[in-house]
VEXKOL-594489 format. One line per 8 residues: number of its first residue (from 0); for each residue x, y, z of C-alpha. Coordinates in pm, 1 decimal, decimal comma. Example, Ala and Ser with C-alpha at 12.3 -4.5 7.8 and 13.67 -1.06 7.14 Angstrom:
2
0	1230,0 -450,0 780,0  1367,0 -106,0 714,0
***
This chain:
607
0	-703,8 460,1 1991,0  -743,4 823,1 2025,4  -725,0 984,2 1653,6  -751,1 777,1 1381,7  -517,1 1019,9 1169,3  -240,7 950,5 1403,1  -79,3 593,4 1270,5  262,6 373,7 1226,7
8	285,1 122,9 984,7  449,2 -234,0 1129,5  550,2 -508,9 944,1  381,0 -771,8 1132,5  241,8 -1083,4 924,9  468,1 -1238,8 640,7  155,0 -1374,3 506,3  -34,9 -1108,3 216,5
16	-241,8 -952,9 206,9  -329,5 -872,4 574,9  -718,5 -922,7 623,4  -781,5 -614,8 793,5  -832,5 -787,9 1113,4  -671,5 -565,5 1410,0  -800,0 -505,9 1763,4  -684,8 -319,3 2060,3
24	-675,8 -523,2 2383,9  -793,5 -299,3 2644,4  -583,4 -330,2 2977,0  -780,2 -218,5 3264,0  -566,5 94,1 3531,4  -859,1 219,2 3766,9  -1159,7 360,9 3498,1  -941,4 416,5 3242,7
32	-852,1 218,9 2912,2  -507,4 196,1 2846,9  -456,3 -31,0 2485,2  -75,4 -255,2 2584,6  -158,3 -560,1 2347,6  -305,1 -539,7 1964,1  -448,8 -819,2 1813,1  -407,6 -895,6 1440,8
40	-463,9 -1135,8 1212,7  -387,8 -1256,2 824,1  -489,2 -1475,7 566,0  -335,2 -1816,6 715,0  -562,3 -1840,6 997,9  -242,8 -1679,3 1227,9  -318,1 -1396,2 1490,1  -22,7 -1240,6 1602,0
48	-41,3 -1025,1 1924,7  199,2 -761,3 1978,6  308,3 -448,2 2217,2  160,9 -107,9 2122,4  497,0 77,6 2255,6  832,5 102,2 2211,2  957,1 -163,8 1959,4  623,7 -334,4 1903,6
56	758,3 -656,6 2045,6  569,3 -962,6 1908,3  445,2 -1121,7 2239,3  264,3 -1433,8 2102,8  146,2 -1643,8 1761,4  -128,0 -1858,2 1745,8  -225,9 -2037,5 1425,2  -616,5 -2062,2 1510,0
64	-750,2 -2130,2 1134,2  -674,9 -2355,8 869,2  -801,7 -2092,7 643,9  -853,0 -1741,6 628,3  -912,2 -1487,8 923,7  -1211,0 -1233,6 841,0  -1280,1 -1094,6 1176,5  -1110,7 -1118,2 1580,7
72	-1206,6 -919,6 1920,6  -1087,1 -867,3 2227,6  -1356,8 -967,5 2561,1  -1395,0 -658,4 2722,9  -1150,4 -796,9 3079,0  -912,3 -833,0 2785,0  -810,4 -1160,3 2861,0  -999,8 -1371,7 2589,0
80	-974,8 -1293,9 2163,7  -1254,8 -1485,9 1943,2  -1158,0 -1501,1 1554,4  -1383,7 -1629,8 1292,1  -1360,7 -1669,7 885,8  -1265,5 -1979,6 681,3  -1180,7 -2304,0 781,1  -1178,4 -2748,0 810,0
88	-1494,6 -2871,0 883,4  -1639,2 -2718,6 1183,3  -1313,9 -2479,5 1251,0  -1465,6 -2173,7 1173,3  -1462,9 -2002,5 1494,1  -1248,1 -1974,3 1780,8  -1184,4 -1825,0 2107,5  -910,3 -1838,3 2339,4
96	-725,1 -1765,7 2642,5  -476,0 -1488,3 2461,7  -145,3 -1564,1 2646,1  -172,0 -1958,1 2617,7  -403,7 -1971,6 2350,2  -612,6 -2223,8 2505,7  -937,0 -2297,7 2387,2  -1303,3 -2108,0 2588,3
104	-1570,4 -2293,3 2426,3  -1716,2 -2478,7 2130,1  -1877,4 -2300,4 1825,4  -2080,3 -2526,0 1613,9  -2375,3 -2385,0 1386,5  -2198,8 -2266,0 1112,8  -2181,2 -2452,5 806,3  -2003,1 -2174,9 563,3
112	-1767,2 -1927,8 667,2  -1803,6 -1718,6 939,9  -1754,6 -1316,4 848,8  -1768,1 -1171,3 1168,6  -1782,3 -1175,8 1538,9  -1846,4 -959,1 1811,0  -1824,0 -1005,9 2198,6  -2036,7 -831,7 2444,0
120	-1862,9 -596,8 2622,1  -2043,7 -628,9 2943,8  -2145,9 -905,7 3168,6  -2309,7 -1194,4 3128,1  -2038,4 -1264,1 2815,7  -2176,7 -1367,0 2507,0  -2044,8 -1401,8 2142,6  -2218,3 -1350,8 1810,6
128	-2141,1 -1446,7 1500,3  -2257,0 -1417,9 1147,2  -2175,7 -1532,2 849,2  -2200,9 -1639,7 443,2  -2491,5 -1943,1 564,6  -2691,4 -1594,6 620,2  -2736,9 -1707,1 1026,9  -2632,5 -1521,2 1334,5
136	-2541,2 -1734,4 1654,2  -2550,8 -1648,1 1997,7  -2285,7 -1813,0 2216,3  -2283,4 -1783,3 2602,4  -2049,8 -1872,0 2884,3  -1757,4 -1870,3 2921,0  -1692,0 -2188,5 2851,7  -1881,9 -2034,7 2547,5
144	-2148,0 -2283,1 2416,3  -2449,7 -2243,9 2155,4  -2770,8 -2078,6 2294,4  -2953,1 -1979,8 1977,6  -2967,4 -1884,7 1590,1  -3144,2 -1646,2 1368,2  -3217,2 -1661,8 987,8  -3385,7 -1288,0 963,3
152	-3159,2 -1205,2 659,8  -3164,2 -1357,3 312,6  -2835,8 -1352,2 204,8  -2463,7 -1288,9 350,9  -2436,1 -1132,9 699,2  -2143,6 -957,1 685,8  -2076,7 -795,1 1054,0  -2190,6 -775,6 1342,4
160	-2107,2 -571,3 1648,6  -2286,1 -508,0 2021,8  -2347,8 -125,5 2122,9  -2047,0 -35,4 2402,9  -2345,5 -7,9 2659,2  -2408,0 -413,6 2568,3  -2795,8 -357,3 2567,2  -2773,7 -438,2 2174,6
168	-2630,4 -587,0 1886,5  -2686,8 -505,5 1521,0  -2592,5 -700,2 1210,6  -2569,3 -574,6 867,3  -2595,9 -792,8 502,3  -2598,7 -830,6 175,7  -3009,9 -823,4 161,3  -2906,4 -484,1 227,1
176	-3078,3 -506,0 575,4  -2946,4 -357,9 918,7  -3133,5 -566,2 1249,0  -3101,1 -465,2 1605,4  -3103,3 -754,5 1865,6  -3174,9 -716,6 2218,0  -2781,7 -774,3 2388,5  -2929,0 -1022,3 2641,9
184	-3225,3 -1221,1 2520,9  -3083,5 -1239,5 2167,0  -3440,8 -1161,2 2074,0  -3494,2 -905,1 1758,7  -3658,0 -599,1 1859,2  -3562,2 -357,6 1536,0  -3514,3 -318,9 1171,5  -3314,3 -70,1 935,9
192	-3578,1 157,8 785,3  -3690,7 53,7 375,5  -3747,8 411,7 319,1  -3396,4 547,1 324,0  -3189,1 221,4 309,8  -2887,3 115,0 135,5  -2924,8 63,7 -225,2  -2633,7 -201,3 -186,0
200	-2492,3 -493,4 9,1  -2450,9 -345,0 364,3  -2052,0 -437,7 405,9  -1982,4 -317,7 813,2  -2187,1 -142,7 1082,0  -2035,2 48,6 1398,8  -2203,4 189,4 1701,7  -2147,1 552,9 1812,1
208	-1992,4 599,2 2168,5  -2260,7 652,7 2357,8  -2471,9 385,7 2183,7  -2737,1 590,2 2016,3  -2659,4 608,0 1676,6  -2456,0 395,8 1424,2  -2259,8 418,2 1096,2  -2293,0 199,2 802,1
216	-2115,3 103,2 496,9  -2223,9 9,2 145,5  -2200,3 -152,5 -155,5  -2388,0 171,5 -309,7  -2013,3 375,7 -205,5  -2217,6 535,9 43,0  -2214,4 552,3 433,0  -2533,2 608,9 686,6
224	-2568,6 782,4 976,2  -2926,0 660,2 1158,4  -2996,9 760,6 1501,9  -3148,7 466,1 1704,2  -3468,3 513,4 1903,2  -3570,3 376,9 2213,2  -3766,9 111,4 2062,9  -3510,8 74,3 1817,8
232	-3631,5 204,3 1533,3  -3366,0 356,7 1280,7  -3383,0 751,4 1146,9  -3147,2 900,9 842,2  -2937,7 1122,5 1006,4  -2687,4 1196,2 691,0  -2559,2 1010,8 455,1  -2220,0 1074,1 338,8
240	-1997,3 1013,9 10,9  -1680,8 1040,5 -83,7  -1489,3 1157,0 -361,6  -1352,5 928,0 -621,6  -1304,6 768,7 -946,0  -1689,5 687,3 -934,1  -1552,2 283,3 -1031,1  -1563,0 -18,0 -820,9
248	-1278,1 88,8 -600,9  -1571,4 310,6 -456,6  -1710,0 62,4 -312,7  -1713,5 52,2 92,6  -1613,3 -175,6 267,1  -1520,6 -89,7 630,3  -1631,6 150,3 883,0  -1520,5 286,6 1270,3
256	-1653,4 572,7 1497,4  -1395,5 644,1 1706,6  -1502,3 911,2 1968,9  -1520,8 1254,3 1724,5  -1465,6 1066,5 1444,4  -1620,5 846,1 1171,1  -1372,9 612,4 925,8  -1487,0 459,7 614,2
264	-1249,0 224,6 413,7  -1286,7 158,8 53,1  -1250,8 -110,1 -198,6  -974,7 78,2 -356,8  -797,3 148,2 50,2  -921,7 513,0 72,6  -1002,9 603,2 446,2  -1220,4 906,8 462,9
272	-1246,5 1036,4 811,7  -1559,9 1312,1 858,0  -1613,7 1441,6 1223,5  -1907,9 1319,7 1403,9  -1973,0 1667,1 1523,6  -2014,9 1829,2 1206,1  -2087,8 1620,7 947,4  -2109,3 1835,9 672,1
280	-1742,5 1925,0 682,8  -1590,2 1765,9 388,9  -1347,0 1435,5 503,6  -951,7 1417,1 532,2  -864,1 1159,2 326,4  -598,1 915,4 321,6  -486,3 592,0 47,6  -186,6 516,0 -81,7
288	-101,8 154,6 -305,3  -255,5 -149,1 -282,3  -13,0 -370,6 -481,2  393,3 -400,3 -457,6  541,5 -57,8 -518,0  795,5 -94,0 -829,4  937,8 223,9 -844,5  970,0 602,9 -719,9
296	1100,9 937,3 -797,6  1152,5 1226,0 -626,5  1081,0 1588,4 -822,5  1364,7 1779,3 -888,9  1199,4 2085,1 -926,4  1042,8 1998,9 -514,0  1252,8 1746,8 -379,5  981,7 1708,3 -100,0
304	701,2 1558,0 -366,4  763,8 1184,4 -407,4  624,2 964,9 -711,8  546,5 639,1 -648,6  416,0 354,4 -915,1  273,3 40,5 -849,7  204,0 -276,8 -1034,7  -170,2 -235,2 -1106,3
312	-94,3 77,5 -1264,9  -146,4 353,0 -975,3  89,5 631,3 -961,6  63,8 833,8 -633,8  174,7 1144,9 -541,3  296,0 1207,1 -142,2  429,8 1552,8 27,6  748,9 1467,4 276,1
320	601,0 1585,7 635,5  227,1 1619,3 478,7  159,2 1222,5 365,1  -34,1 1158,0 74,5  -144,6 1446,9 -130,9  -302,5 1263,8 -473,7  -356,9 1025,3 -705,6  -271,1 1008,4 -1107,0
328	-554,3 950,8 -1269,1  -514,3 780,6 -1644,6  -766,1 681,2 -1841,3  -590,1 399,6 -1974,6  -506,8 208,9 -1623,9  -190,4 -0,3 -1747,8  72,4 -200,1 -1549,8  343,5 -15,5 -1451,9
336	694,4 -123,7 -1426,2  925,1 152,9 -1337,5  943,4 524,2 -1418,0  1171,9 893,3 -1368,6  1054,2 1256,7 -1312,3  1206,6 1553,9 -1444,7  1017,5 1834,7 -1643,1  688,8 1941,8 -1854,4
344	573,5 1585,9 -1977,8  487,3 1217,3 -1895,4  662,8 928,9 -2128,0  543,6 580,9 -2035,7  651,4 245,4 -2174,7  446,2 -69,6 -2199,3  441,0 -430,5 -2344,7  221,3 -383,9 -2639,2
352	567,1 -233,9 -2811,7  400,9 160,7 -2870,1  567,5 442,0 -2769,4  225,9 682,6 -2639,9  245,8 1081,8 -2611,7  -9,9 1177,7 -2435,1  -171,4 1551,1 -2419,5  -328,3 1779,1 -2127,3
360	-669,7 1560,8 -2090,4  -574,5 1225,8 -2067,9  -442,1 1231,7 -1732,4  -543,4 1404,0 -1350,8  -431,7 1409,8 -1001,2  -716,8 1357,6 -813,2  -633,3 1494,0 -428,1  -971,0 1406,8 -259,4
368	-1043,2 1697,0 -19,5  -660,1 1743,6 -28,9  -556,3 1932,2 -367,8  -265,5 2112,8 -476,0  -112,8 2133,5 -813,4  174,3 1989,4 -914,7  347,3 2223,1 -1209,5  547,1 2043,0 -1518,5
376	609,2 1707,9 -1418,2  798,0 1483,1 -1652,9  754,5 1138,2 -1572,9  895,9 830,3 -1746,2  724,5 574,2 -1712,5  752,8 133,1 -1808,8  406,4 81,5 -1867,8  287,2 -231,0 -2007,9
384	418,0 -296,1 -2338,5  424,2 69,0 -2438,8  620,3 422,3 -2421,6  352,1 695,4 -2286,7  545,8 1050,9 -2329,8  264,2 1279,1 -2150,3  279,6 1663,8 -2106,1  151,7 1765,1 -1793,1
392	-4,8 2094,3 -1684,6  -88,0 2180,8 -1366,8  -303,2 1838,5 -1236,9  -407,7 1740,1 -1575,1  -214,9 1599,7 -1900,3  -287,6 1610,2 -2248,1  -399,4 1347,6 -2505,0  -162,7 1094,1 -2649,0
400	-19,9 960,6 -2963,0  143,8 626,5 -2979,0  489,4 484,8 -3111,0  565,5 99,0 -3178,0  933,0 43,6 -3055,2  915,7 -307,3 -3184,4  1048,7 -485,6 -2911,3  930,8 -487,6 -2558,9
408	1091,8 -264,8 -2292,3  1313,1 -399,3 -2027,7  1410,7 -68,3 -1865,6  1369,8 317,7 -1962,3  1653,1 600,3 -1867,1  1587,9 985,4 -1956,7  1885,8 1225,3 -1977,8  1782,4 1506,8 -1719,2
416	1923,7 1828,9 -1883,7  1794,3 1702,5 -2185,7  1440,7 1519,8 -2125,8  1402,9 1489,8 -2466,0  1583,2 1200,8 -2503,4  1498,3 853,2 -2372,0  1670,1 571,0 -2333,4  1515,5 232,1 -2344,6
424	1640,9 -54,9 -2335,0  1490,2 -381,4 -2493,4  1657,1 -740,9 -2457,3  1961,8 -712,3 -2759,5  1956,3 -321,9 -2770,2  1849,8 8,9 -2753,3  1576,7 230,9 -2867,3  1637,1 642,8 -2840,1
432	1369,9 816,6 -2820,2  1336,4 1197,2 -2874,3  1050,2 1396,3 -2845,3  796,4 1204,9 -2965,4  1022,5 1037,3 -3260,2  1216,0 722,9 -3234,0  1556,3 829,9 -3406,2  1748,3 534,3 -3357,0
440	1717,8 100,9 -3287,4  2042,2 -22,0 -3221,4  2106,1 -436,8 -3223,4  2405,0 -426,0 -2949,4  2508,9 -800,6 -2956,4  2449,0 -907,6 -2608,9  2177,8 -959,7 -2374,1  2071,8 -616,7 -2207,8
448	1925,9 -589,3 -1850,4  1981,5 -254,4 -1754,9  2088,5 82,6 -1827,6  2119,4 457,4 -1756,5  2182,1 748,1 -2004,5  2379,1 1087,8 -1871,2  2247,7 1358,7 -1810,9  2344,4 1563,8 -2067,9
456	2275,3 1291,2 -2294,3  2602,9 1252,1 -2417,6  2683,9 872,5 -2292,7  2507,6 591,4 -2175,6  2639,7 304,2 -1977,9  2448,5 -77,1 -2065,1  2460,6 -330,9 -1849,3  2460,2 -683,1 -1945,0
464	2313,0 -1042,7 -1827,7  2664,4 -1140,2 -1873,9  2823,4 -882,0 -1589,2  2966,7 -607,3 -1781,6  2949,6 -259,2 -1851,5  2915,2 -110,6 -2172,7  2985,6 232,3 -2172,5  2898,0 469,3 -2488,5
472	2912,2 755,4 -2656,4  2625,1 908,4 -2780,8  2655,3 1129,4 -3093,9  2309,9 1250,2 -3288,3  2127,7 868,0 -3339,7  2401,7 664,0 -3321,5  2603,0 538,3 -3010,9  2991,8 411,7 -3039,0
480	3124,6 214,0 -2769,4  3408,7 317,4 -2546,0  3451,5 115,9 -2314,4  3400,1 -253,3 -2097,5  3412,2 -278,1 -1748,1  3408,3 -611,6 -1622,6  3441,0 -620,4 -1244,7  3083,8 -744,3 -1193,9
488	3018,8 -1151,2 -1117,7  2658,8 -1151,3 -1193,4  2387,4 -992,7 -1426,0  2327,8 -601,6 -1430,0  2063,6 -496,3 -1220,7  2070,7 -145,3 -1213,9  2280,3 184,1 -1322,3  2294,3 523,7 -1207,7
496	2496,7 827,4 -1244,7  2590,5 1018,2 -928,5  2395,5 1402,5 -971,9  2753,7 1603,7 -1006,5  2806,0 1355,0 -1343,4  3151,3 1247,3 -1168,6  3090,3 922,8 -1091,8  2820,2 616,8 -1073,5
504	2755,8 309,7 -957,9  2596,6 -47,3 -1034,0  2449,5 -328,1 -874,6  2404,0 -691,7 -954,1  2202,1 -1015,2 -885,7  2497,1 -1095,0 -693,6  2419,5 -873,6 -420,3  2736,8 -699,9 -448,3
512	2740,6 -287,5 -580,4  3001,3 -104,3 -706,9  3133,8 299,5 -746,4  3332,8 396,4 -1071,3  3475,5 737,2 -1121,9  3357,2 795,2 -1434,2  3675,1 988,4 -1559,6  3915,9 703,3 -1496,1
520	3686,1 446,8 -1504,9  3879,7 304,9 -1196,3  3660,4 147,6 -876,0  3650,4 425,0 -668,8  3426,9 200,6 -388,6  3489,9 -191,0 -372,9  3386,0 -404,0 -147,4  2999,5 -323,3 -120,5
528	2898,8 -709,3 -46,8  2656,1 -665,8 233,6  2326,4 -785,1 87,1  2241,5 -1122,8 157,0  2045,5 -1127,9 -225,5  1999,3 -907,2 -547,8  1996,1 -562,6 -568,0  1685,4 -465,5 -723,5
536	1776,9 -17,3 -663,1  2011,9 244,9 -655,2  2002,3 627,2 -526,9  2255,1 876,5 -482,1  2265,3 1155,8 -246,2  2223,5 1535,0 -354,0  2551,6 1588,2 -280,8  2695,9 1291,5 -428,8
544	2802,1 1193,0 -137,7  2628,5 891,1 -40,9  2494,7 605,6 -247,0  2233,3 366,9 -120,8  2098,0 58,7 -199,9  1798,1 -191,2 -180,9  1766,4 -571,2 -245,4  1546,5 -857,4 -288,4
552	1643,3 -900,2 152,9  1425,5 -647,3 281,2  1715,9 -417,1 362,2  1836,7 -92,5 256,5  2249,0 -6,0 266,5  2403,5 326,9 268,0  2759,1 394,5 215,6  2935,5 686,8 215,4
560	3159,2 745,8 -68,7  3454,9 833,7 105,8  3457,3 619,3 364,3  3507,8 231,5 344,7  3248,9 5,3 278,6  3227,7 -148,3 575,8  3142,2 185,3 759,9  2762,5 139,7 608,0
568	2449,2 171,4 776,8  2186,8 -98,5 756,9  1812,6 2,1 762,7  1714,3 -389,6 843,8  1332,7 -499,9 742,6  1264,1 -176,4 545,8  1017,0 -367,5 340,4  853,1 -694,5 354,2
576	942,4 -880,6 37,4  1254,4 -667,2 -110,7  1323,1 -299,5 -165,3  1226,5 -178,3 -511,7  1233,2 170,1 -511,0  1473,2 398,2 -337,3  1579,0 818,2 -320,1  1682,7 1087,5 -137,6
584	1497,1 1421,6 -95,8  1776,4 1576,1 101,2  2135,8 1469,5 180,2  1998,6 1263,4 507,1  1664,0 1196,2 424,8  1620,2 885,5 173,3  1267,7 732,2 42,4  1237,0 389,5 42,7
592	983,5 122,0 -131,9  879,5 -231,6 -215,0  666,2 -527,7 -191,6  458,9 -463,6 83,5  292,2 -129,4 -108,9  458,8 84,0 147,9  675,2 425,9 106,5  903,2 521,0 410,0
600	1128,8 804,7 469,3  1407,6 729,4 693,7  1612,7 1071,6 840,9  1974,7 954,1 838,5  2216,2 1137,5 1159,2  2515,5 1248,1 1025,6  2881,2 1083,6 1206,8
***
């Protein structure tokens, strides 16, 4: 690894959520490192090692655990991994040859699991381990076999990790103590001062290149920088926080220095990265979601500032070419389901049946050391069992009132030249919403599952668990329908009008999609049956000509409107678990999510 802010996400474990657990192995070319393999590992007890080039090839799988991994490393020749965490019995930690996976040794002395390991990177080879029965074993060979323990802490020892010179090893706890052993005798010859210590469980410990300093982590949602003394004694360099929603997600948990620079990981998945060399510049920070994405938006008003929601309620803001550039912060932290952008306001729905307008100071975007200001937003929001209709200024949004619907929301469609008016849908009807007023519950007679409303607001097409399409007019608060289309062979998934209002298309459980001019009513696309499961999205192209879709099997389908069906392009494994979110932010650039909390932009090359 060179710098940390240079990254590519891979889809590597089916198995969520992935512990965390990733190593380079280094592969030896005269004096210089050159990482070929990584190393990761999940919650099943698999590791999975893999190329660091070209298509990431998976080279090899080992199931190692019967329960989760917490920690691996690489042996500094690169040719062994140890992993440790949960496990049958005595199976709690385990090293092995990395191409065969055969066994290097026997590691009893554990009786609870084991949260770390380390192995020193110089010769003679030993591995440490620590773990939840608050001891930290010493290992030698290989064949690796038990030379000693220790029982200086008092509760969890949570990592451990040898100094790149090998001369030490520290481990870090939960008694909020930090202990340097000697790398060779395993004998304890330091101790984190009690003056300026950690106020918290210490969570992860790393060593600075040159071995004379190290970085810690805490409980407290601080991080340490102590410079280590030749007889080992520890001095407060600087301590360093980070900005945040001052709440548990605060907490860190996870910490690297990497040459220039130092990485802390949060609770929450915020990696703040401060430089080493001048540590009182403020960090770059990254985050992003931490559950299954469930829907996205792109701003019409900046077409490069994407919206996505996720199901614990986080709405985060990203910059196409920049990253991540914010997050929404509410003060009512609600499930989300789905949502739409246009202009000036935010109008959430939720499942305590409320319609809520909120006001400028109920809502910020908190950017870290990354701000900018996002002007009039409209968002539309599924939100528990309530509608949220939120005016937002600049990075902040006003107070809310609530409205009871009466029914809870299945899905929620605003009329873009008109964002007054919302559409939601419940299961026998609709709701219309405008302004902050409900004007209108209709009973429509069927089972609703989706829907989208025009936008001028003049029509609104409902789809049904039955397979059709309702189309109707819409005239003040009442809607008259026109029209049944009835080409579909499964339920409604999802509706949406193509942006020059001449035609749009649907999707269905039955993985098949379909375009409808919307003057004739007449399929103007058939034959879009390439999804091996439901379609869960929908997104049209600026131009209107392209429409793309996602489903439940990980792939993403574009067709081109006036082209056959079976001229579409496949984007194959776009997200682990199904696509949920999809839309474009230019005519060849479309932004994809779904179950595996990830956003990706993928630049389409036009025939």
């Amino acid at each position: 690894m060179g710098d940390p802010s240079s990254f590519s996400t891979l889809t590597i474990h089916s198995t969520s959520p992935f512990t965390g657990s990733m190593r380079t192995r280094p592969r030896w070319h005269g004096s210089r490192q050159n990482g070929e393999w990584i190393a990761s590992a999940d919650v099943s007890g698999t590791v999975r090692i893999w190329g660091t080039h070209n298509d990431h090839v998976l080279k090899k799988e080992f199931k190692v655990l019967s329960g989760r991994i917490d920690d691996l490393q690489w042996s500094p020749d690169g040719m062994r991994i140890v992993a440790s965490g949960d496990g049958k019995g005595k199976s709690l930690v385990r090293a092995f040859m990395w191409d065969s996976g055969t066994n290097v040794g026997e590691f009893g002395g554990h009786s609870r699991r084991v949260l770390s390991c380390a192995f020193k990177p110089t010769r003679p080879f030993h591995i440490v381990t620590c773990g939840e029965d608050f001891l930290v074993n010493i290992y030698e060979g290989p064949p690796f076999k038990f030379k000693l323990s220790h029982r200086d802490h008092s509760n969890f020892v949570n990592c451990v990790r040898f100094s790149p010179d090998g001369s030490k090893f520290i481990t870090v706890s939960s008694d909020k103590k930090g202990i340097i052993f000697d790398g060779k005798s395993g004998e304890k010859i330091g101790e984190l001062s009690s003056e300026d210590d950690h106020k918290g469980s210490i969570y992860a410990v790393s060593w600075s290149p040159d071995s004379k300093q190290v970085l810690t982590v805490s409980a407290d949602k601080t991080a340490k920088v102590w410079d280590i003394s030749e007889d080992c004694s520890w001095k407060l360099k600087k301590t360093l926080t980070c900005s945040g929603s001052g709440g548990v997600d605060d907490i860190l948990v996870g910490c690297l220095w990497q040459n220039d620079h130092l990485v802390t990981v949060s609770l929450g998945g915020t990696i703040s990265m401060f430089s080493a060399s001048n540590l009182e510049k403020a960090p770059d920070q990254l985050s992003g979601h931490m559950k299954n994405i469930t829907s996205l938006a792109v701003l019409k008003s900046d077409p490069k500032c994407i919206l996505s929601s996720s199901y614990d309620g986080l709405i985060v803001k990203w910059v196409q070419g920049l990253g991540y550039s914010g997050k929404l912060q509410r003060k009512e932290n609600s499930q989300i389901k789905c949502f739409a952008a246009a202009e000036e306001e935010i109008v959430t729905s939720g499942f305590d049946n409320k319609v809520i307008i909120f006001h400028t100071s109920s809502l910020s975007f908190s950017f870290g050391y990354v701000r900018s200001i996002m002007s009039y937003v409209f968002l539309l929001m599924l939100l528990l069992f309530r509608i949220w209709r939120i005016s937002l200024h600049g990075d902040q949004c006003e107070d809310g009132d609530s409205v009871d619907i009466g029914s809870q929301p299945k899905d929620l469609s605003l009329a873009l030249l008109s964002p007054e008016l919302a559409l939601i849908t419940t299961d026998s009807g609709v709701v219309m919403l405008h302004g902050k007023k409900v004007v209108s519950t209709i009973n429509l007679g069927f089972a609703v599952t989706a829907s989208a409303v025009a936008p001028d607001g003049s029509e609104a097409i409902i789809g049904g668990q039955d397979g059709k399409l309702h189309i109707y007019c819409i005239t003040g608060d009442t809607v008259k329908e026109e029209a049944v289309l009835e080409k579909h062979r499964g339920a409604i998934t999802v509706i949406r009008y193509s942006p020059d209002f001449s035609m749009f298309a649907s999707g269905d459980v039955n993985r098949e999609a379909i375009v409808w001019d919307l003057v004739s009513r007449e399929v103007k696309l058939k034959n879009m049956l390439y999804h091996t499961a439901r379609i869960n999205c929908l997104a049209w192209s600026p131009n209107s000509s392209m429409v793309a879709t996602g489903s439940l099997d990980n792939c993403v389908i574009i067709y081109e409107v006036d082209k056959p069906a079976s001229s579409h392009v496949t984007i194959k494994g776009a997200h682990l678990g199904g696509v949920y979110g999809l839309a474009f932010t230019d005519d060849y650039s479309v932004v994809t999510s779904g179950e595996d909390a990830c956003d990706r932009v993928c630049k389409l090359t036009p025939q």
